[in-house]
SERO-4910 file (N, C-alpha, C, O; in steps of 0.05 Angstrom, whole numbers):
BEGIN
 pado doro    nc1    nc2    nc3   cac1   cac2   cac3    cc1    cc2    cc3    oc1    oc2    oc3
  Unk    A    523    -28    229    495    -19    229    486    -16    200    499    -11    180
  Unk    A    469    -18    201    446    -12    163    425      4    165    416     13    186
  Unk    A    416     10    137    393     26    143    374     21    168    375      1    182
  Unk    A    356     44    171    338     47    187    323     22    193    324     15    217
  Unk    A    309      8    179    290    -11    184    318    -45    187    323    -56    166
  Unk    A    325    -50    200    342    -71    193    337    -91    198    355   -107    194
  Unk    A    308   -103    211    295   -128    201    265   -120    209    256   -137    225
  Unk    A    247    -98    202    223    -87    205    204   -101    209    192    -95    188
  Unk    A    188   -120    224    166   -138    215    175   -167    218    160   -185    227
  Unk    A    205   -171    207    201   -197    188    210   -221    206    228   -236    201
  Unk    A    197   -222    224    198   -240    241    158   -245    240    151   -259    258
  Unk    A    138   -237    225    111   -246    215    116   -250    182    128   -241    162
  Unk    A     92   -276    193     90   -284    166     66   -284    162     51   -288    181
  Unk    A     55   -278    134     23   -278    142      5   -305    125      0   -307    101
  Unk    A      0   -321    144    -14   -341    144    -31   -342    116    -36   -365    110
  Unk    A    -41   -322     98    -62   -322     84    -48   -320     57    -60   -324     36
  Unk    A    -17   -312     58     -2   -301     37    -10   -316      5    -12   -305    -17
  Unk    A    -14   -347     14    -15   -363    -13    -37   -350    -34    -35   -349    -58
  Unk    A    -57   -342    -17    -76   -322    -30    -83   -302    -49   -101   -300    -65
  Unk    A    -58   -285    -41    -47   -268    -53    -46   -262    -78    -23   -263    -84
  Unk    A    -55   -259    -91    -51   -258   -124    -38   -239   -140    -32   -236   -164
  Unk    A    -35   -228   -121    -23   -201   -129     10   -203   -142     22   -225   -137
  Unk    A     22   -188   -154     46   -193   -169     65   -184   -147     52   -174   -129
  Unk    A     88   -185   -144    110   -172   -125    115   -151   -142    108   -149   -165
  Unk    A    128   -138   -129    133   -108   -135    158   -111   -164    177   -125   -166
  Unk    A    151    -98   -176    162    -97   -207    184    -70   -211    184    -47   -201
  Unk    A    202    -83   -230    216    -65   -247    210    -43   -264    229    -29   -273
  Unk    A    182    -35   -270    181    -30   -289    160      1   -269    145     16   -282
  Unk    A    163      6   -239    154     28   -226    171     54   -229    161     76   -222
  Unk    A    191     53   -237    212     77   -233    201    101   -255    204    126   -253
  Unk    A    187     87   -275    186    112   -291    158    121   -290    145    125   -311
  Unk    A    149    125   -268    113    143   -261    125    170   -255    148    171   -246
  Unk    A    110    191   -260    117    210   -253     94    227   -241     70    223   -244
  Unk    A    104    247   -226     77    257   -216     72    268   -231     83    282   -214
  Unk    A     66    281   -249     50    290   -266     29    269   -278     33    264   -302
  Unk    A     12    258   -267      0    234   -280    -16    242   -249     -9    240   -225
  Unk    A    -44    252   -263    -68    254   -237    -73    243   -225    -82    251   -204
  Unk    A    -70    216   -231    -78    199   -206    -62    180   -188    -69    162   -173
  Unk    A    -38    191   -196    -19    189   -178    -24    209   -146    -29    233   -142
  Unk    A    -18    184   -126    -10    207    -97      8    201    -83     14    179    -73
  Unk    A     23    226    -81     46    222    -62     37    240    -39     28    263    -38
  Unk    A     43    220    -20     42    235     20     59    229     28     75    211     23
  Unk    A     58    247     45     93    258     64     86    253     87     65    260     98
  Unk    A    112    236     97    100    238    134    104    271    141    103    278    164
  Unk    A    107    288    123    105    319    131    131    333    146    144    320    162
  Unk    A    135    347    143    157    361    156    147    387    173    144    409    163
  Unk    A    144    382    202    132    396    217    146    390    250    146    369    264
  Unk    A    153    406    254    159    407    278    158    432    298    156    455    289
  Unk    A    160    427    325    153    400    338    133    381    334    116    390    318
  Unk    A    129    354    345    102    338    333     85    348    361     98    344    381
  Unk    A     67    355    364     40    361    376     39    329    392     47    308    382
  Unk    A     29    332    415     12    309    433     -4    290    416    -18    297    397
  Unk    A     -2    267    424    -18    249    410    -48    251    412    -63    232    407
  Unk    A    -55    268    416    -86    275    425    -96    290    391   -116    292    377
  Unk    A    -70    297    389    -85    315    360    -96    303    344    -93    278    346
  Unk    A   -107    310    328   -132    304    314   -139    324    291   -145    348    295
  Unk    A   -138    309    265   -150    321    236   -183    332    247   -198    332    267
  Unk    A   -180    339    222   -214    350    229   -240    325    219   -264    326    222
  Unk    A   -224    305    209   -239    280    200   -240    261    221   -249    238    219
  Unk    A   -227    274    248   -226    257    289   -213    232    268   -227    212    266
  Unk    A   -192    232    255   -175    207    264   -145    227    271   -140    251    266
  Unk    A   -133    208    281   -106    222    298    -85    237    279    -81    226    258
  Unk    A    -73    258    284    -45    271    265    -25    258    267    -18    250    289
  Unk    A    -13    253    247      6    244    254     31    274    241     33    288    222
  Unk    A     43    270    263     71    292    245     99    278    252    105    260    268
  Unk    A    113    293    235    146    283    243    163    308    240    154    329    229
  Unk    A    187    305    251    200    322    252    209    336    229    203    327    207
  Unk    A    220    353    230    239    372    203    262    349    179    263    348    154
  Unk    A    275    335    197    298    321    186    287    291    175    304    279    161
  Unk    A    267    280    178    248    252    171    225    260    144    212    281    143
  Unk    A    224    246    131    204    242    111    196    214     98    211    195     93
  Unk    A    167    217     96    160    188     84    154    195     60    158    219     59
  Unk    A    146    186     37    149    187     12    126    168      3    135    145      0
  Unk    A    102    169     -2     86    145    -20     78    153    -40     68    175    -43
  Unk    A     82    130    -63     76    143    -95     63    113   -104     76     93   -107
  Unk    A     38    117   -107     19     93   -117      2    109   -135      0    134   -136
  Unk    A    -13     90   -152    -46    100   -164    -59     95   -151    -57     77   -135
  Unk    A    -84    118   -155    -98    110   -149   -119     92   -171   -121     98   -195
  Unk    A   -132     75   -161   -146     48   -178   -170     56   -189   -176     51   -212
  Unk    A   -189     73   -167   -221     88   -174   -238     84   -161   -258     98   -157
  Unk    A   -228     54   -146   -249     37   -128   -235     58   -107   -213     69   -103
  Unk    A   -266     57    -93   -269     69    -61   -251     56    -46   -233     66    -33
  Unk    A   -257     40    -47   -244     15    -21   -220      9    -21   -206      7      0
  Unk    A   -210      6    -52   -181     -1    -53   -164     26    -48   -141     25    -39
  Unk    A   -178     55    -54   -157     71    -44   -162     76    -17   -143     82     -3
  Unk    A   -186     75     -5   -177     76     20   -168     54     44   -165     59     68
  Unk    A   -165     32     32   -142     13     43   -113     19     39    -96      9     54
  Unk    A   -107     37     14    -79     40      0    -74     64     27    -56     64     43
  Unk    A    -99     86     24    -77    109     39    -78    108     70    -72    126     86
  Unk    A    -89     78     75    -92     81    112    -64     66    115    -48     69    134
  Unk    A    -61     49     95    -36     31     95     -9     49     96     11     37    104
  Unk    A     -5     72     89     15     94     90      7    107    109     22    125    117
  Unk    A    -19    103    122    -20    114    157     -6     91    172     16     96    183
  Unk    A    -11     77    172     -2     50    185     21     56    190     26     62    214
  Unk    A     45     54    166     71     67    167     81     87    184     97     82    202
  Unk    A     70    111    177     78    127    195     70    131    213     83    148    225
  Unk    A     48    120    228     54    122    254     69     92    271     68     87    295
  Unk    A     79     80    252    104     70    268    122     88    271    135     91    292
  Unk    A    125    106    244    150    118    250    143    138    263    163    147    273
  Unk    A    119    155    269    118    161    291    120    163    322    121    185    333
  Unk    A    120    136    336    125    118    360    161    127    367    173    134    387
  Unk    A    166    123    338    196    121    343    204    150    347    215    155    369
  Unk    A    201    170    328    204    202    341    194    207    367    207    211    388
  Unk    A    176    205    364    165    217    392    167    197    422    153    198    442
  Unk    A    193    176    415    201    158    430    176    145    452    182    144    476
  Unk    A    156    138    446    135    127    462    113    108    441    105    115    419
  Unk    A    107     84    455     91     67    436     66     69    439     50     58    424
  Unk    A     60     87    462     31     94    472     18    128    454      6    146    466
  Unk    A     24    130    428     17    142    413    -14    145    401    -18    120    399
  Unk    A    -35    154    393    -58    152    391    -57    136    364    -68    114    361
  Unk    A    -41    150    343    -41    142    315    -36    101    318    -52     85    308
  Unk    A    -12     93    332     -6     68    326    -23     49    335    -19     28    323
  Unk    A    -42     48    352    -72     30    358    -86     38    337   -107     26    334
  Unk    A    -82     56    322   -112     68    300   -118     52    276   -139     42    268
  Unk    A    -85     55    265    -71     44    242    -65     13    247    -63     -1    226
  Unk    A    -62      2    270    -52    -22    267    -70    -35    287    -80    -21    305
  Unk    A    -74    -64    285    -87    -78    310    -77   -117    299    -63   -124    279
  Unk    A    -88   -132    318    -75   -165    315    -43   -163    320    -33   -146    335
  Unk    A    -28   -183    307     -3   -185    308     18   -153    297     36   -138    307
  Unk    A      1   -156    267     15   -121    267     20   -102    291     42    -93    298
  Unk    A     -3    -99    302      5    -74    326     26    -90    347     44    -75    355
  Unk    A     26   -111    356     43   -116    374     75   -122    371     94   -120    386
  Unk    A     71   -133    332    101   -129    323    108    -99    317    132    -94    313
  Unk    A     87    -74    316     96    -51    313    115    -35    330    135    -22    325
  Unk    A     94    -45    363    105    -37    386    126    -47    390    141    -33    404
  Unk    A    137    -73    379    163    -91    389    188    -70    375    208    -62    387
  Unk    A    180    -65    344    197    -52    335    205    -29    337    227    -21    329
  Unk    A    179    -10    354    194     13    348    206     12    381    218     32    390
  Unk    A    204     -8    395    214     -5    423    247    -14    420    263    -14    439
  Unk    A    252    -21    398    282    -32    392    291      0    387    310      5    402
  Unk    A    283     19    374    293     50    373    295     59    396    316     67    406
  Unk    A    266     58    411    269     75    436    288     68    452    305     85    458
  Unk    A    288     42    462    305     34    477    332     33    467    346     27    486
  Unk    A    344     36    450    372     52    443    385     62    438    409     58    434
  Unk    A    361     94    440    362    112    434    363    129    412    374    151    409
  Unk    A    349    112    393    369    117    361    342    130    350    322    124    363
  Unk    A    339    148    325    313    155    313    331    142    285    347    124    283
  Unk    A    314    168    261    329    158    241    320    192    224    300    206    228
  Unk    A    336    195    210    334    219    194    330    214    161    331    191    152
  Unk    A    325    236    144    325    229    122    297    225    105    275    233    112
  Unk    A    305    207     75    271    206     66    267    173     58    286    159     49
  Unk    A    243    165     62    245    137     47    226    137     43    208    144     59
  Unk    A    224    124      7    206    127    -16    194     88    -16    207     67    -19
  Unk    A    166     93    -11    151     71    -14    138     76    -35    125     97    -37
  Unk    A    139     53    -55    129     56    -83    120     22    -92    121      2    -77
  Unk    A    111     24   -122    106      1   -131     80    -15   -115     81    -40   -115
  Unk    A     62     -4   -105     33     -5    -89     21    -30   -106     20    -25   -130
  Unk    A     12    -53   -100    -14    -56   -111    -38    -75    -88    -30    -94    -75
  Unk    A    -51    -71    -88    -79    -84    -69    -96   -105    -90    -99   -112   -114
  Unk    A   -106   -109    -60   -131   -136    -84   -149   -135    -57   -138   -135    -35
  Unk    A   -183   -133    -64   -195   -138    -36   -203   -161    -27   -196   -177    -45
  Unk    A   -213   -173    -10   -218   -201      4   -244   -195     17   -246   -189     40
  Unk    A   -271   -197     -5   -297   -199      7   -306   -161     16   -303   -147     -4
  Unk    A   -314   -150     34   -322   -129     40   -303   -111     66   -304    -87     69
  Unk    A   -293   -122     75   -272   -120     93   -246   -121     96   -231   -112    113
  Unk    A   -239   -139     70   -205   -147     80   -199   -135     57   -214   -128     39
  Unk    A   -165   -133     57   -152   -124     33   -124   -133     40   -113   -133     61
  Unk    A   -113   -141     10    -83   -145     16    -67   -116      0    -78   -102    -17
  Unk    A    -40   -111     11    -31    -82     -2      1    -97      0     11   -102     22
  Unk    A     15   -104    -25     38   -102    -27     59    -79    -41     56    -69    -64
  Unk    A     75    -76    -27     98    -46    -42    117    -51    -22    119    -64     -1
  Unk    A    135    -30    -44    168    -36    -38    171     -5    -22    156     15    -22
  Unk    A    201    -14     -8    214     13     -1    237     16     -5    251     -3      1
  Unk    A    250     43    -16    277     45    -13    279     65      9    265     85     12
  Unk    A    303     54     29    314     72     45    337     82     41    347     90     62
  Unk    A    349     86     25    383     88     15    387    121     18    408    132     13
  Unk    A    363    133     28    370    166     31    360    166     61    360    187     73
  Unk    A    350    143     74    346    146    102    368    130    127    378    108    122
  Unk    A    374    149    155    393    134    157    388    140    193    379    159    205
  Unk    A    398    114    203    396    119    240    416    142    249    438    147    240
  Unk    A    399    158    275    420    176    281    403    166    311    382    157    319
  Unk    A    440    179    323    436    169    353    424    193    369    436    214    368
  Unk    A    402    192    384    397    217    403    417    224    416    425    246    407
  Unk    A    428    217    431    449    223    458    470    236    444    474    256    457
  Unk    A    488    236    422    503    246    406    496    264    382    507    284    372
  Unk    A    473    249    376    463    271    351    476    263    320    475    278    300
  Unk    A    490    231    324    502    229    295    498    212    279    494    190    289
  Unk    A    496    215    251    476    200    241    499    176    225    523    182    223
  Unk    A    488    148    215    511    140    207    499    130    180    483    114    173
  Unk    A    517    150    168    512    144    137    526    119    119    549    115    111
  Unk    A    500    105    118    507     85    115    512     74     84    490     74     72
  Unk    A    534     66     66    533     56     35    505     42     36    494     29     53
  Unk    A    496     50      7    472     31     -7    476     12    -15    493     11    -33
  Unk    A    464     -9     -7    469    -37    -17    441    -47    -19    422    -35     -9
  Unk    A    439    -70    -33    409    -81    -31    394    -83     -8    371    -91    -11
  Unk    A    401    -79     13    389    -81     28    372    -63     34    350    -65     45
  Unk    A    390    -38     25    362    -18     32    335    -18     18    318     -1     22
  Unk    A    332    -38     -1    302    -45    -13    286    -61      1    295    -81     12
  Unk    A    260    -54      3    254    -76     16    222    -83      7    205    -66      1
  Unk    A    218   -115      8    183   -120     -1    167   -120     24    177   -130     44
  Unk    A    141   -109     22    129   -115     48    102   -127     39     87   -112     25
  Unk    A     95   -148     44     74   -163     38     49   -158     60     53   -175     77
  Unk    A     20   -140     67     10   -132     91    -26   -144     85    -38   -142     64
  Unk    A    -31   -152    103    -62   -151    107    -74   -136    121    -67   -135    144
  Unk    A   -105   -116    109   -116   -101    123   -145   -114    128   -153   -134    117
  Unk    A   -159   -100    145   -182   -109    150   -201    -74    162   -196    -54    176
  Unk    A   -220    -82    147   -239    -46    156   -251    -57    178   -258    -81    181
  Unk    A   -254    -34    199   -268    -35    224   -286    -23    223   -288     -6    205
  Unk    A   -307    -26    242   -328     -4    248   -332     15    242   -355     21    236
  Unk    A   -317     29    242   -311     66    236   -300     67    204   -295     88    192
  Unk    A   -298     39    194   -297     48    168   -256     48    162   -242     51    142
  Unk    A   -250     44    185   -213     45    185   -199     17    162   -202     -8    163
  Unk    A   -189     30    151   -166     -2    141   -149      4    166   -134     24    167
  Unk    A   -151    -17    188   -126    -24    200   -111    -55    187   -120    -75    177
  Unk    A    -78    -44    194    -65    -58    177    -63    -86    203    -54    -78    225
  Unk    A    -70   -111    202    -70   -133    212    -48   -153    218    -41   -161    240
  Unk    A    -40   -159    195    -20   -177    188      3   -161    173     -3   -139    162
  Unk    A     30   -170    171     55   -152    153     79   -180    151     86   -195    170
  Unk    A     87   -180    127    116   -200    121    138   -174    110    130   -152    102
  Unk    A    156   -178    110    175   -160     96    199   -178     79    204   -198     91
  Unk    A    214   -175     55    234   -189     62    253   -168     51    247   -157     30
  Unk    A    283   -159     68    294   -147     59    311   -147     30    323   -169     29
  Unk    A    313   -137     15    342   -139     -1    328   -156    -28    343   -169    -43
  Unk    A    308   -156    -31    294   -166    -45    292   -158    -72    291   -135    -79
  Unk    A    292   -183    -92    306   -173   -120    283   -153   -139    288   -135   -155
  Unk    A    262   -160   -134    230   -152   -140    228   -114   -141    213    -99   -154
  Unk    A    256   -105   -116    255    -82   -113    272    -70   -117    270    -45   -119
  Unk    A    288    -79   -119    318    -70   -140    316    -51   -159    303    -56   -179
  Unk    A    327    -25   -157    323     -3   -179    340    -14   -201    342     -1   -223
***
C-alpha cells in the first residue's frame, strides 16, 4: 500500500492542457514563509464530529469539516486579482471536499457537487468510492503548495500545485490501523486542474490530471 492518494484523478487528462502556460511546480517554493501577508494557508480544520452535509457558512456555500486526526494544508499567494484568488481558494474547496466524501464515507455530500462538476465530479465520486468501499480513510496532514493560475477569458481558469503527503497515511476503519508508510517520491504529487465560474459566481473545478512522483515536486 502507499500514501493516501495512490493514483488520485490520473486516469483524466485534460484536453486543454497544451494551453497552459503556466510553469510546473518549482524548486524554488520551500522557502515562503508565513510571515509574508499575502500568503494563505487553510486547513481542512480540525473539528469533530463533521456536522450533516446540510451545513452551511454564513456566505450559504456548504462546511466542510474533518475530523481531529486529518488535515489539509494550502500555502499559495495571493496574486491581487479578484478572480485569480478566488479560483485559487475554491480550488482548495474542491480538495477537501473530496476528502470530505471519504470521512464521512458517502459521495452524496453537499460540498462535492459544489466544488466539482463535468468529468472532475464523476472522477471525484469514483475516487473517493475506492475508500468507502474498503473501508479505509486516511489520517494525518498533507501540504499543497507551489499554486500558480492563469485565467481563460471571464470564466475559466487553470490552477496548477503540488502535494506532499509523506505525513499523511491510510488507516483502516474496521481495525483502526494506520499504515505508516516510508517516503518515497511518490508521495509528491503534480496536479494540473481546470476551473470554470458558474452562476453564483463558484470556481467549480471541471477538469484535473495528476502525475504522481513527479520531479517538479521533489523537496
Amino acid at each position: 500500500m502507499v500514501h493516501r492518494r495512490p493514483t488520485l484523478l490520473a486516469t483524466l487528462v485534460l484536453t486543454t492542457i497544451a494551453a497552459l502556460t503556466l510553469s510546473a511546480c518549482g524548486s524554488d517554493d520551500g522557502d515562503s514563509t508565513a510571515k509574508d501577508s499575502d500568503k494563505a494557508v487553510d486547513t481542512g480544520g480540525e473539528k469533530s464530529p463533521s456536522p450533516g452535509p446540510s451545513a452551511s457558512d454564513a456566505d450559504g456555500r456548504p462546511k466542510i469539516t474533518f475530523p481531529s486526526d486529518a488535515k489539509n494544508v494550502f500555502e499559495y499567494e495571493k496574486t491581487g486579482n479578484a478572480a485569480k484568488d478566488t479560483a485559487l481558494a475554491d480550488s482548495t474547496l474542491s480538495v477537501n471536499s473530496i476528502d470530505e466524501a471519504i470521512f464521512e464515507g458517502s459521495t452524496d455530500t453537499e460540498a462535492l457537487g459544489f466544488y466539482n462538476t463535468e468529468s472532475a465530479l464523476s472522477a471525484s465520486i469514483t475516487y473517493a468510492l475506492r475508500y468507502i468501499n474498503e473501508e479505509e480513510t486516511w489520517v494525518g496532514e498533507t501540504r499543497y503548495f507551489d499554486y500558480k493560475v492563469s485565467l481563460s477569458g471571464d470564466d475559466g481558469a487553470y490552477v496548477t500545485y503540488c502535494s506532499d503527503e509523506s505525513k499523511s497515511f491510510i488507516k483502516d476503519k474496521k481495525t483502526g490501523k494506520v499504515d505508516y508508510t516510508p517516503t518515497t517520491a511518490n508521495a509528491y504529487v503534480l496536479y494540473n486542474t481546470k476551473l470554470a465560474k458558474n452562476a453564483e459566481g463558484v470556481w467549480q473545478t471541471t477538469d484535473v490530471s495528476s502525475n504522481r512522483g513527479d520531479k517538479a515536486c521533489q523537496p
